[in-house]
LOLO-295207 format. One record per residue: z, x, y of N, C-alpha, C in turn; residue in one letter. Coordinates in pm, whole numbers, plus 50000, padded with zeros to 5 digits. Each point is the difference from the previous one (the first is absolute). Layout:
N
ZXYZXYZXYA
...
***
This chain:
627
591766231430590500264989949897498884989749994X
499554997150106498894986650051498765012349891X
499755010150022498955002949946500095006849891X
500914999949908500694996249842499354987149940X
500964994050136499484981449917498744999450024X
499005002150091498415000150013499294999649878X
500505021049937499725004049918500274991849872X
500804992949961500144991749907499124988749974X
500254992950177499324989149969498505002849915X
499385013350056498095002649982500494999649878X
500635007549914500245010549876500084982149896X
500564989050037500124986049966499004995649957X
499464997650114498864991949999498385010249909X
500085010850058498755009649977499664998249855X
501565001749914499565000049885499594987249916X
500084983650077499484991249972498384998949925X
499395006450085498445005349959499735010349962X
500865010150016499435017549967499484998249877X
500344995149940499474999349812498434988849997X
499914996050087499094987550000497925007249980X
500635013850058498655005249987499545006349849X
500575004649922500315002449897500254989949899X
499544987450007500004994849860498745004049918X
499035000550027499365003649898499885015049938X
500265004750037500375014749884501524998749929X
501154986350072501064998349943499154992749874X
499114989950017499544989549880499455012349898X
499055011150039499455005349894501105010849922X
500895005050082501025012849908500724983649910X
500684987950017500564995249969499754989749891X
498534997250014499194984849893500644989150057X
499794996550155500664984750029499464997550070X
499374986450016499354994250109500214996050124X
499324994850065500284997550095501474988250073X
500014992649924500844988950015501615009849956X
500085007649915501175005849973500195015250128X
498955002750014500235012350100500694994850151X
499484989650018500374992350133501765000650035X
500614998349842501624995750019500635014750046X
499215011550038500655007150058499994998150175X
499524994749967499594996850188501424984450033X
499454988949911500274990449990501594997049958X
500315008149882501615006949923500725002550153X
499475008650040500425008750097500574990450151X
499104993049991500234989650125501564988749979X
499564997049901501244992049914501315007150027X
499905005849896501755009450015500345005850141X
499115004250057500165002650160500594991050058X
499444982750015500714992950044501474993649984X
499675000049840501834999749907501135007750036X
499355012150044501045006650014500245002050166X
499294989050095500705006550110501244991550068X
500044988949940501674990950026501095008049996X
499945010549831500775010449959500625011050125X
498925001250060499955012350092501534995050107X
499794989650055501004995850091502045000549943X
499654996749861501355003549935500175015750047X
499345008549983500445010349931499885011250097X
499264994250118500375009450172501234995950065X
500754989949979501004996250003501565003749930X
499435005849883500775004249843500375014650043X
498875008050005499685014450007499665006550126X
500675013050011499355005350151498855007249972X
499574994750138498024999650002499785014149972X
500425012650021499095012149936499944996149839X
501104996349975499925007949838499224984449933X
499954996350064499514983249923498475002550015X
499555003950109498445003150038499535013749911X
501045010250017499525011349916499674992749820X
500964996149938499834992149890498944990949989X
499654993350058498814991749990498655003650052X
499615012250086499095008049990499935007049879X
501015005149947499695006949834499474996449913X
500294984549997500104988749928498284999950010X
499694998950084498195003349977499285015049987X
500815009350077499655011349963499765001449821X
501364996349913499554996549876499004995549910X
500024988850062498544991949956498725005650010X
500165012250151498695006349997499525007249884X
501545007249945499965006949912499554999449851X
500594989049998499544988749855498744997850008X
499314990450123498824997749997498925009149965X
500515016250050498835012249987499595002549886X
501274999149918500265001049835499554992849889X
499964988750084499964989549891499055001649883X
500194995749888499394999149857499214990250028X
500354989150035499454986649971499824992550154X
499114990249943500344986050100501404996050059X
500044997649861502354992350008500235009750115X
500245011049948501125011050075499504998550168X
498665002149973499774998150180500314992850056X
499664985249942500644986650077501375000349983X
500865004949943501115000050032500655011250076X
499105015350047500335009050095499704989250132X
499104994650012499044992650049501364985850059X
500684998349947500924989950019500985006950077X
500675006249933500995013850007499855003250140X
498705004150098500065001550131499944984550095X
499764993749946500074984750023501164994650054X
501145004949897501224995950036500435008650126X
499655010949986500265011150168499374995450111X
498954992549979499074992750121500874990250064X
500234988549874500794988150077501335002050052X
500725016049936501514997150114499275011650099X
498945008650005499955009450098499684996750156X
499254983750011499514994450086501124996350082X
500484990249958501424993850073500825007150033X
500335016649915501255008950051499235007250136X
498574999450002499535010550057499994991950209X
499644985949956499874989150112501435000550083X
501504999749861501204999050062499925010250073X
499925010249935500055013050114499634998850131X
499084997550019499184998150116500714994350101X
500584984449918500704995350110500754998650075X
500625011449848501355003950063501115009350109X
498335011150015500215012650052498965000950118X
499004987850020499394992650100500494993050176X
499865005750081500544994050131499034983350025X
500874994050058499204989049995498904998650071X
499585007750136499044995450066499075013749948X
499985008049845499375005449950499734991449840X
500084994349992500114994649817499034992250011X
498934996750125498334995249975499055016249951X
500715008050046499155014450019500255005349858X
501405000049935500485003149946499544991549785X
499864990650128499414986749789498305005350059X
499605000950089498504999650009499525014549879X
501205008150076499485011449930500134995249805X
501334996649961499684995349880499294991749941X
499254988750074499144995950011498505004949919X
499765013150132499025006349959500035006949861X
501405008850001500245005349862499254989249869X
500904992250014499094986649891499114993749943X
499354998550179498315001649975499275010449946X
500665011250031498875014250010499915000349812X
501474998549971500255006049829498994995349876X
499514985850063499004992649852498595001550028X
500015008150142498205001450080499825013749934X
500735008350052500015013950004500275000949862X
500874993549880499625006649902498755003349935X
499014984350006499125000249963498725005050038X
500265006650101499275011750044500455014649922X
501085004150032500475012249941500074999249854X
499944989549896499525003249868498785004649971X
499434987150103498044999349985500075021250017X
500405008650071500005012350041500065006549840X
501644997449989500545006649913499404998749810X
499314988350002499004998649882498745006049997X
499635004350123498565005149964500355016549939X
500795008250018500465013949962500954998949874X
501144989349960500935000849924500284985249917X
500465003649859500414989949908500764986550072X
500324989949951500464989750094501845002049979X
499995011149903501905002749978500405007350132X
498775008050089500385007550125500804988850054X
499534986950032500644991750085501394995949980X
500605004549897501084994449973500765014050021X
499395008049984501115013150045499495001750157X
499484999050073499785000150173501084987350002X
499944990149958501034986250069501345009249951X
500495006549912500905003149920500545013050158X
498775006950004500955010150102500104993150117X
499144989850039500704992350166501084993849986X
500394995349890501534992750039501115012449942X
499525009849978501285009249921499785007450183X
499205006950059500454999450164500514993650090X
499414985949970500934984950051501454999949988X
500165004849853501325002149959501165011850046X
499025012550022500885010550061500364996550177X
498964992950018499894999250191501224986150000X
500064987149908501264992649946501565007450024X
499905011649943501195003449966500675007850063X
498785010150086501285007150155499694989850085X
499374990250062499664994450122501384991849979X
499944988849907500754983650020501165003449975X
500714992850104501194993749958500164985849992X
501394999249961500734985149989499484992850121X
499474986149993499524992150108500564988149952X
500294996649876499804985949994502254995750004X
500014985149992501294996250000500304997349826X
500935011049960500354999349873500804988749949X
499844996149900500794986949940500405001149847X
499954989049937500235000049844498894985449959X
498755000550084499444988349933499575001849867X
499664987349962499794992949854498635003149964X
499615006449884498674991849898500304990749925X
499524990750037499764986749921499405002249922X
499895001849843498974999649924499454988149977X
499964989650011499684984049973498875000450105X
500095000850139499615003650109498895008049974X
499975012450004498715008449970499024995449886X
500754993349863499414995449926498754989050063X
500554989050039499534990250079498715003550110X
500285011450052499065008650130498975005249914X
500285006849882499305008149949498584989949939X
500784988149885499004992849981499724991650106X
499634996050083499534990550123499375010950064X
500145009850082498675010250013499145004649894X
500245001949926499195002849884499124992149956X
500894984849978499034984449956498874997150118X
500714999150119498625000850100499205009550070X
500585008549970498505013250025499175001749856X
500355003649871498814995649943499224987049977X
500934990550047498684985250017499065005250088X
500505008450110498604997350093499405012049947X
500575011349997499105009849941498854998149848X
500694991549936499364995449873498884984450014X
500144997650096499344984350036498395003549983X
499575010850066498755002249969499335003249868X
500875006149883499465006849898500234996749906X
501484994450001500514994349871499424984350005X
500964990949843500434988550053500044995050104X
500024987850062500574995350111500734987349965X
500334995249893501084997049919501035009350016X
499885013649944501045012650000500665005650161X
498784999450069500575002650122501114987250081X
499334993049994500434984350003501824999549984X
499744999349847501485000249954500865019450029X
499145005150038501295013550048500294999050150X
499164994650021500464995650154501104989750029X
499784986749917501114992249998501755001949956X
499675006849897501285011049952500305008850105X
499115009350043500565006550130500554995450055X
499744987250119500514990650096501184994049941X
500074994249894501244996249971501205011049981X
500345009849965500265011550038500295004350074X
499305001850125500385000250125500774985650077X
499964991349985500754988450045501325003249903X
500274997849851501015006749950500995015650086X
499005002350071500735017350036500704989850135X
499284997750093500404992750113501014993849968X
500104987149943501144990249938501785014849990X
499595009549908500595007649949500485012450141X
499414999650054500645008850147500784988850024X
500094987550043500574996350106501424994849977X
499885003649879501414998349899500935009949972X
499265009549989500875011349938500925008850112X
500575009349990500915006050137499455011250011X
499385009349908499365011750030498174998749945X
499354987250105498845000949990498695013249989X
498984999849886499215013250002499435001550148X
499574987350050499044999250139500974991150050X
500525001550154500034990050087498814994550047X
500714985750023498504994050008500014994950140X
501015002450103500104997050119499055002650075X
499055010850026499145003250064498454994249967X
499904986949928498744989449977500914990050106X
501055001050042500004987650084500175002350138X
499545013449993499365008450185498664996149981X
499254991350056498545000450032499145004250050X
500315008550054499325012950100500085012949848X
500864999149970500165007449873499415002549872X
499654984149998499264992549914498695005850017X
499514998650123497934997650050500005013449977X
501435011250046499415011950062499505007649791X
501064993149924499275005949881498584996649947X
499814985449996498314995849982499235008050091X
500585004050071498615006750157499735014349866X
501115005049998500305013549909498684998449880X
500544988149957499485005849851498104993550023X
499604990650103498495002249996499645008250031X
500965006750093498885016450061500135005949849X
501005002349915499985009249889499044992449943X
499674990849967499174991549926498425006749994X
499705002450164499175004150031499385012649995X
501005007749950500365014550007499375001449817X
500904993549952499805004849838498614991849947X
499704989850061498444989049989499235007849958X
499605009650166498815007150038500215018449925X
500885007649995500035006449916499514999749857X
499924989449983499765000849806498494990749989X
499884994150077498114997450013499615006850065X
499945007550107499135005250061499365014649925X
500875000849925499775016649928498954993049858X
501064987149922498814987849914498675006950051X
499524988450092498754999050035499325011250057X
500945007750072498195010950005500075007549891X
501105001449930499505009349807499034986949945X
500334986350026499604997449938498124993850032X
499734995550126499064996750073499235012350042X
500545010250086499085014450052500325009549917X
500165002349826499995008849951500685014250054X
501154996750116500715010350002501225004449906X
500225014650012500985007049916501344996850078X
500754999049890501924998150088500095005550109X
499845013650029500205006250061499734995850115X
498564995850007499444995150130500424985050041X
500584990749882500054990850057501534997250057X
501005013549944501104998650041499985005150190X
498765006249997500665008250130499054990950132X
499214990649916499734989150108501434995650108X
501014998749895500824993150069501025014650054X
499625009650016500575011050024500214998550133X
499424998050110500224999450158500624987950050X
499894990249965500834988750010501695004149953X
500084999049893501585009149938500425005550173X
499365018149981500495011950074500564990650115X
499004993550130500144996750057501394990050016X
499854990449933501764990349940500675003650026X
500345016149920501455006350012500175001750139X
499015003850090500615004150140499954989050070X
499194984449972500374990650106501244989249916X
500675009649941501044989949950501545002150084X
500135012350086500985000750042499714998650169X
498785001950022499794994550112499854981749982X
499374994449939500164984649989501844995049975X
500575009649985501604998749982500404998550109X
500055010850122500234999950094499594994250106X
498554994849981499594988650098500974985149925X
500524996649943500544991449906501415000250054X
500725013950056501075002650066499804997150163X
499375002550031499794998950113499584979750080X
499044995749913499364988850046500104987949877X
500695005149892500164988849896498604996449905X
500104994649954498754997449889499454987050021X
500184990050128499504983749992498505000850021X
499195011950053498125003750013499935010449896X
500445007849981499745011349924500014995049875X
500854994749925499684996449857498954990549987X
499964990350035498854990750023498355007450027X
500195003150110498825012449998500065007649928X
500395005249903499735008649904499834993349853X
500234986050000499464995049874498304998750034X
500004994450121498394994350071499405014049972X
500295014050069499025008450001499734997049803X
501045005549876499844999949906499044986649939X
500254993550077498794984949922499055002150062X
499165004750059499115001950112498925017249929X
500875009850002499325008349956499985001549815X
500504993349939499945000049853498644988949980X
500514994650088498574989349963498535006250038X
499935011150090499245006650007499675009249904X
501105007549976499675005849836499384991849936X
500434986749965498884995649903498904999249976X
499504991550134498385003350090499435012849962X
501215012350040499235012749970499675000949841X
500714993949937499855005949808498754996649988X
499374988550024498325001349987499285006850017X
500005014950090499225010050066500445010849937X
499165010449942499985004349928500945018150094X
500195000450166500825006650040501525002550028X
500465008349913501504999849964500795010250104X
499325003350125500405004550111499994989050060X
499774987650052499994987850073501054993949948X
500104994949827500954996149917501485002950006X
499945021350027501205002650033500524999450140X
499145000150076500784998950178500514986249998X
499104991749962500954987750044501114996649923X
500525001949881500944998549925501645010450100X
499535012350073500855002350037500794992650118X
499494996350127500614989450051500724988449904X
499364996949915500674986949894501355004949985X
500115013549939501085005349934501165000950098X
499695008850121500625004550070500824989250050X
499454987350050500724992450003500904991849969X
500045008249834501324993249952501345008450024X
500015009450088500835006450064500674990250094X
499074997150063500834988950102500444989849960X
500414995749834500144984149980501145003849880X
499845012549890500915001949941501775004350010X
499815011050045500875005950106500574993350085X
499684994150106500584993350055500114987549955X
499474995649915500584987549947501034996849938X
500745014049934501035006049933501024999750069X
499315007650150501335000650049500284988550084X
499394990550016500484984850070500394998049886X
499764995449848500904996249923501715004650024X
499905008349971501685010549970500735001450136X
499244995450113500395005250135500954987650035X
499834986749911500464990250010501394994549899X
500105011349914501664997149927500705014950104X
501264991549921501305004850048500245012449917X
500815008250050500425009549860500444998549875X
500974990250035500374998849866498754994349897X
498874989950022498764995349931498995007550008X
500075014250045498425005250039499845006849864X
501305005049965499555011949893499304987649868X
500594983549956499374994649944498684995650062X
499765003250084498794993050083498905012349945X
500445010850000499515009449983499295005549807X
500654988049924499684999449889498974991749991X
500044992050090499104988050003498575004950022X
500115006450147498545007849986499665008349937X
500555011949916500025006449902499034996049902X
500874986449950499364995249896498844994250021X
499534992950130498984992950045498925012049948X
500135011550093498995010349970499075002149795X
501274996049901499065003349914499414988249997X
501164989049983498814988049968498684998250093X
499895004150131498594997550082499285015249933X
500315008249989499245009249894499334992449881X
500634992949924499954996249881498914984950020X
500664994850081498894988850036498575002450083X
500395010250107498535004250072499255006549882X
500305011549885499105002649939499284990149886X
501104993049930499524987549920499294993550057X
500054992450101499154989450037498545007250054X
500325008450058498185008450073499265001849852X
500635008149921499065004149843500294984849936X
500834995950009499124983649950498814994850001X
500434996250154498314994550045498785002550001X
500495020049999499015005650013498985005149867X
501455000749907499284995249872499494987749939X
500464984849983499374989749996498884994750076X
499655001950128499055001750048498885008449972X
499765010849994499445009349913499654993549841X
500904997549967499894989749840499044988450007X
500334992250126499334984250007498325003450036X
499915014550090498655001050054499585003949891X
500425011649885499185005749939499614986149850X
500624994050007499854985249930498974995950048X
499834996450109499444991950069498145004549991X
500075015249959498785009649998499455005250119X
501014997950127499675010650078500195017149942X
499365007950137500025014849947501305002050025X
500315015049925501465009450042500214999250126X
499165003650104500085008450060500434983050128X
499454991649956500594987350090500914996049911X
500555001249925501204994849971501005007850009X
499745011650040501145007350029499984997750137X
499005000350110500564998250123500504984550028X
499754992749933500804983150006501265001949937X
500755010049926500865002849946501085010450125X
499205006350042501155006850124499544990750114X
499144985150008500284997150133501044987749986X
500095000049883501234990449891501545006350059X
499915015250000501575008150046500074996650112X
498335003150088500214998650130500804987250063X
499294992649947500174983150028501865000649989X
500725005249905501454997149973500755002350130X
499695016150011500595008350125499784991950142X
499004994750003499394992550112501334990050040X
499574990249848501154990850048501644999449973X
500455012749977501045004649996500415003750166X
498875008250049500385002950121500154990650144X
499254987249951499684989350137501514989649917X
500535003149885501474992550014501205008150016X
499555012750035500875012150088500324998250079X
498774996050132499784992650155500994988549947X
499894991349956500704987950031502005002149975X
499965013049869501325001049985500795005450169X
499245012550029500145000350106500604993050103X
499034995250041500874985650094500874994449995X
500114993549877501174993649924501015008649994X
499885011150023501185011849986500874998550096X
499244999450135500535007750123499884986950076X
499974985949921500144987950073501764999549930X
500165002749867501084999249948501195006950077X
499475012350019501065011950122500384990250101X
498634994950100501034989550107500874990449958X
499174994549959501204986749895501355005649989X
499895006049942501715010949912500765000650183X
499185009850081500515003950088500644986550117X
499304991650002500264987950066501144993349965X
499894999049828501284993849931501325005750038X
499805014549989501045010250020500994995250125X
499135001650125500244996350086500524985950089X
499824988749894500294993550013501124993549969X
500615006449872501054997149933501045013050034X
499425007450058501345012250038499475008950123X
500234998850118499095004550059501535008450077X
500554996049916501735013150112499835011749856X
499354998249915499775015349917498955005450027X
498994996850083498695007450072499865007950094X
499165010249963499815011650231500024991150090X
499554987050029500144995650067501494994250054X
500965001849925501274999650041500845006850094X
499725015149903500035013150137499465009450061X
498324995249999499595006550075500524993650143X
499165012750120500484999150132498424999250028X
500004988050076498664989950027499605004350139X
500485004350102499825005950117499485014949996X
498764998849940499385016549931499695005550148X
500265015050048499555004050126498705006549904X
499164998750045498675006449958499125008050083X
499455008949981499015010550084498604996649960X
499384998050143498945000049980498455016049981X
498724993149927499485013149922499935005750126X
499934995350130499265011950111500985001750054X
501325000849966501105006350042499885017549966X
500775004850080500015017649988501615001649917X
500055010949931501125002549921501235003550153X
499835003750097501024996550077500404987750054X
499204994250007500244986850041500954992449841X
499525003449894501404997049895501015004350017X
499935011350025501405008450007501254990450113X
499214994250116500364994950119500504986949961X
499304993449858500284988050007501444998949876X
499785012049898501035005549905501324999650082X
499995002350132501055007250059500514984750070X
499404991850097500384993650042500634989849877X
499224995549936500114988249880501355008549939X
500535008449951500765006149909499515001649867X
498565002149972499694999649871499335012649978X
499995000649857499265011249945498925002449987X
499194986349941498635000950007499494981050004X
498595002350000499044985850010498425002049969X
500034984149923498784998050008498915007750087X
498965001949957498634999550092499104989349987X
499904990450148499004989349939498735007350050X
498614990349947498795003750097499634986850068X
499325000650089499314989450067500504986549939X
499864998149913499714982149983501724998549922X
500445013849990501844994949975500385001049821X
498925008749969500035003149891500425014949931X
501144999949897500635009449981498905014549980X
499745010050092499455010849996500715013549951X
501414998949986500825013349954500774997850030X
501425010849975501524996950057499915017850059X
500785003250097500515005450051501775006650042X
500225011149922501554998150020500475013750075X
500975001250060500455014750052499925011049889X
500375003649858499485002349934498515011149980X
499144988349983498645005950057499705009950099X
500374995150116499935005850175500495012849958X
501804999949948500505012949972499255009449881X
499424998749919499115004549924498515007450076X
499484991150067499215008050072500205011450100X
501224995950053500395009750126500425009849915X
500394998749885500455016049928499415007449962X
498144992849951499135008649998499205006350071X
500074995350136498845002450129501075003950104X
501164997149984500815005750154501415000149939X
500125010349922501145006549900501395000350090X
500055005050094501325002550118500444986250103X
498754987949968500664990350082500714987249928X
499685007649870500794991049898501855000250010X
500435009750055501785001749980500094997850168X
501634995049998500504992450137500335008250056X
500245016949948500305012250080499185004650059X
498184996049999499315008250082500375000450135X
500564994150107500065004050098501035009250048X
500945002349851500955011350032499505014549973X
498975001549972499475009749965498194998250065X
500284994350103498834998250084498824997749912X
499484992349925499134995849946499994983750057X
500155001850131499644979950067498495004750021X
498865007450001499275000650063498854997749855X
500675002049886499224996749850500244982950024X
501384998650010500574985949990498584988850077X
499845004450130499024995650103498754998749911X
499155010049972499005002749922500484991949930X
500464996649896499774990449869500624984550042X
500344994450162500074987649970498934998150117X
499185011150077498574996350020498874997549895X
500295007449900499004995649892500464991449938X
500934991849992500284987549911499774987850130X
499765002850121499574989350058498425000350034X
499565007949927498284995149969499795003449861X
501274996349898499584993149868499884987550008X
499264996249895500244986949969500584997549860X
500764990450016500784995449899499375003249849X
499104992749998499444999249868499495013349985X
499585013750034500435008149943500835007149920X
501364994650053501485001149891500224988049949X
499074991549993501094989449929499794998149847X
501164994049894499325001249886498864984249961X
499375000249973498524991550008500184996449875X
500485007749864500424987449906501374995749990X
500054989650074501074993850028500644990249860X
501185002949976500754993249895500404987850056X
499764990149972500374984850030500614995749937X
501004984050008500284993849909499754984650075X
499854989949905500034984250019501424997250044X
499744990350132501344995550016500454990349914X
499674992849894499994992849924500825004149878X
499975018050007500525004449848500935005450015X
500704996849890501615006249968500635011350014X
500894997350067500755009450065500105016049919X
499874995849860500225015549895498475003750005X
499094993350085498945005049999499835012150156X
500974992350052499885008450109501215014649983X
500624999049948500815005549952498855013649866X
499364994349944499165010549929498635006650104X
500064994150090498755007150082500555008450093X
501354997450044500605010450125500075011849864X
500785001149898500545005049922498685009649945X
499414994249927498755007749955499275011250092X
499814991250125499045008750091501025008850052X
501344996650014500815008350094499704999250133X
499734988150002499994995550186501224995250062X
500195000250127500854993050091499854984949993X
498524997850057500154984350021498334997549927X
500024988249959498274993249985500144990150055X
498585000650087499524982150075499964994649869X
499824984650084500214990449901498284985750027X
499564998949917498624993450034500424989049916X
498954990650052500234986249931498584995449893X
499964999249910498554996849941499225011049993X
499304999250029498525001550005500205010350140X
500404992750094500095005750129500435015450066X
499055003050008500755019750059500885000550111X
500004989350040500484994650107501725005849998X
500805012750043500644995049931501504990550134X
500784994949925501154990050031501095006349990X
500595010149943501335004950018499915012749984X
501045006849943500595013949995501184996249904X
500025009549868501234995649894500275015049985X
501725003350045499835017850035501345003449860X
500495008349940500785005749963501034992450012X
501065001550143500805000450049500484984249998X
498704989950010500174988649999500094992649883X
499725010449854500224991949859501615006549968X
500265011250092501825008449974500504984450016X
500465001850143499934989250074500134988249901X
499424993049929500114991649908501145000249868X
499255014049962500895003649851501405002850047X
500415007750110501285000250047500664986350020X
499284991450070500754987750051500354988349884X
498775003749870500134995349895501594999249908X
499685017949995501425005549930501524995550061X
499845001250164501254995050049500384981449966X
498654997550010500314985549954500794999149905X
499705005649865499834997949868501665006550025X
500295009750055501495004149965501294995650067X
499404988450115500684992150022500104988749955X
499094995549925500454989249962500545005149841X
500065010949995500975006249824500854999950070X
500705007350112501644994850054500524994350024X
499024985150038500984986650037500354997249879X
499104998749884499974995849896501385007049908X
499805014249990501465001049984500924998850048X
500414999850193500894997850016499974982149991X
499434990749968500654987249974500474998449852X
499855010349908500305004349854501405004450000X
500395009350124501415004550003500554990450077X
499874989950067500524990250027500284991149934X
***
């Protein structure tokens, strides 16, 4: 199912740009210029975003196969139309037509994920969609640049046409029902309101460079008012289009801005970098799409590994460092655009790229990792939608600058060939400082997490692990031998423990479990309590001489699932549950250090003593009723 929704997410996003290589043989079959060819790119971005509030009604409304099969069609169509088309009109409106499949395909495709996601997998799990996302607006524009040099630009609309009609068959035996069915509301007043307020402020900024700036001016202000109208209008109504609860999680908040500069950065450099060397080194599409060809490939595979380091160690260095590498090597690209070698140009751009693996993805999933269930699936619209508008704004603002600049030099009577490179060091310059207020969101992110966590704790600290965990952790040390656990399993009465190393820092856990797992593969007969009835004590011997010159950390598991003693009890409650563990240590901060043990038995233990509470005090209560 996770790689259904993958497949969606690319199939989303990809077709954002697939058409982008192909405007000019669209301008010559059609008689339209440039400024009108754009609104397929630009059209496209719009209704994408309009329609992804929609999406959250209607995974809720409908069960997810047949709702996903339908709205993959829903563009499969459009492919169809688009191939056909007579005219301009008809395209931009096939052209729309998959638009609307974009903006609910994103959000149904994310719910999925989260829904059918284990928790101490759903960094591995968004990384990978993540990548999907990234890969779809890189990789198209490579695979058109391909598909135009051999075929008409209508091929592209029947190739997008057969990937989502497979999308659609692999939709329809894989998924089932995931989501919690209801009878929510479309507001039409509501969408109205969403529709113009994204619309009013993405073409201000998209139009700020070319048009009016009077016109942009005032569609921007109409936008915004619009959107404050929509807000006002949720918090009133009983079946709101968007909950808006999840802007007043602040960790929630940063983790979407982190989101949408890496996308920012993503859609920037895609759409100048291909500009300027067609337009500066006289290269063909082809070549200038596949500059960015190794950067892409590479993405997709460090996006689920940057997931899982994200699972493992959290994102408070890793995102931060991965805006720095991206401001650091783009700015080198720039340096390089002066030199006339586009093998130097392209190596360093790939580190740039790659590193928005580590800042998107996981920035996603610290957003969403921080609502509750009942707010994630709206939380989940939120970034949804973030994605077109930082599409829509990273490409507007880079071909802005990069066109007015270009404008002011060639005014000015410098040559082409310097005003085009002051024109991409104009993009450069954006991305730059997009990425050094990444670093700062950052911080502010994961200063907000303590805050929250401190508060938490301060005002309820009998609903925290630290309530029931058991603080007297017996722990094994790393140069302990796996018999010497076994010895300490036995005396202590426990099942398993920590492994510290030297300085008392969590190195692995260790549980009987394990031990019995190994002995079943290396000493098969000393695994059952009957060997000595059937004289197998002499295997028995053999395999607990070789477990007393193991060492522990050979069996132990080394990615260790943790939780904060600081966090809520249903948190500990989703990490035994998810992983299907017995017990997780319990660490404080920052600190590997860890401080307790929070086991199964000890959250029963709770919920039992809970329930008896609760049903005694329903019997006094009635019996002082029958009294």
């Amino acid at each position: 199912m996770i790689a259904v929704a993958a497949a969606a997410a690319f199939l989303a996003t990809f077709n954002e740009t697939f058409l982008n290589v192909a405007f000019t043989p669209i301008m010559q079959d059609f008689g339209v210029n440039v400024a009108t060819v754009q609104w397929l790119t630009t059209g496209y971005l719009l209704v994408a975003a309009v329609f992804v509030p929609v999406a959250n009604v209607l995974y809720h409304r409908f069960p997810t196969r047949p709702l996903f099969v339908v709205v993959v069609a829903l563009m499969t169509v459009g492919s169809v139309v688009g191939a056909l088309a007579p005219s301009f009109e008809i395209l931009l409106v096939a052209r729309l037509l998959q638009a609307i499949g974009t903006g609910l395909l994103t959000p149904i495709g994310m719910n999925i994920t989260l829904a059918v996601s284990p928790r101490e997998k759903l960094g591995l799990n968004m990384g990978i969609m993540a990548a999907m996302t990234t890969l779809g607006p890189s990789l198209a524009i490579v695979l058109s640049g391909v598909i135009l040099t051999v075929a008409p630009w209508t091929t592209l609309m029947w190739v997008f046409g057969a990937l989502t009609l497979a999308v659609l068959l692999a939709g329809a035996v894989v998924l089932r029902n995931v989501a919690e069915l209801g009878r929510p509301v479309l507001d039409i007043l509501s969408f109205i309101l969403v529709a113009v307020g994204l619309a009013g402020i993405l073409y201000g900024v998209s139009s700020a460079f070319e048009g009016s700036a009077l016109y942009a001016g005032a569609s921007g202000v109409v936008g915004l008012l619009a959107m404050w109208l929509f807000v006002i209008r949720q918090r009133r109504i009983e079946h709101p289009l968007l909950d808006l609860r999840p802007f007043s999680n602040a960790p929630f908040v940063f983790g979407v801005l982190m989101t949408m500069l890496g996308l920012v950065f993503v859609f920037a450099m895609n759409v100048t970098i291909p500009l300027f060397l067609q337009g500066a080194l006289d290269m063909p599409p082809l070549g200038a799409s596949l500059t960015l060809a190794p950067g892409i490939l590479l993405t997709v595979g460090m996006g689920p590994i940057a997931g899982r380091l994200f699972d493992r160690h959290g994102g408070r260095w890793s995102i931060p460092l991965g805006y720095l590498v991206m401001a650091v090597f783009v700015t080198l690209v720039g340096v390089a655009a002066g030199h006339s070698s586009v093998w130097i140009f392209g190596l360093l751009y790939v580190p740039a790229v790659l590193a928005t693996a580590f800042v998107i993805g996981p920035a996603q999933t610290f957003a969403l990792s921080h609502l509750d269930r009942e707010t994630s699936a709206h939380g989940v619209t939120v970034v949804s939608t973030s994605f077109q508008i930082a599409g829509c704004v990273g490409t507007s603002l880079a071909t802005g600058i990069y066109g007015a600049l270009i404008a002011a030099n060639m005014g000015a009577g410098r040559s082409e060939s310097d005003a085009l490179l002051t024109g991409f060091h104009g993009s450069v310059g954006l991305v730059v400082a997009t990425s050094f207020l990444g670093i700062v969101l950052a911080f502010l992110a994961y200063r907000s997490v303590r805050s929250r966590r401190a508060a938490e704790s301060v005002q309820s600290p009998a609903n925290t692990v630290q309530s029931i965990m058991k603080s007297d952790v017996y722990a094994l040390s790393s140069d302990s031998t796996v018999l010497d656990a076994l010895q300490t399993f036995t005396e202590r009465g426990i099942s398993g423990a920590p492994v510290l190393d030297a300085e008392g820092r969590l190195a692995g856990f260790l549980s009987d479990g394990d031990v019995l797992r190994y002995l079943s593969a290396t000493h098969p007969s000393s695994t059952s309590i009957y060997s000595y009835a059937i004289g197998a004590d002499d295997d028995l011997d053999r395999a607990m001489s070789d477990l007393a010159t193991l060492n522990v950390l050979r069996l132990a598991t080394h990615d260790v699932v943790t939780i904060d003693a600081n966090a809520a009890i249903s948190d500990a409650v989703a990490a035994l549950s998810d992983a299907r563990l017995k017990k997780v240590p319990v660490v404080s901060g920052d600190d590997s250090r860890p401080v307790g043990i929070v086991s199964r038995s000890a959250v029963n233990r709770l919920a039992v003593a809970a329930y008896l509470r609760s049903r005694s005090g329903s019997m006094q209560s009635e019996g002082g009723k029958t009294a």
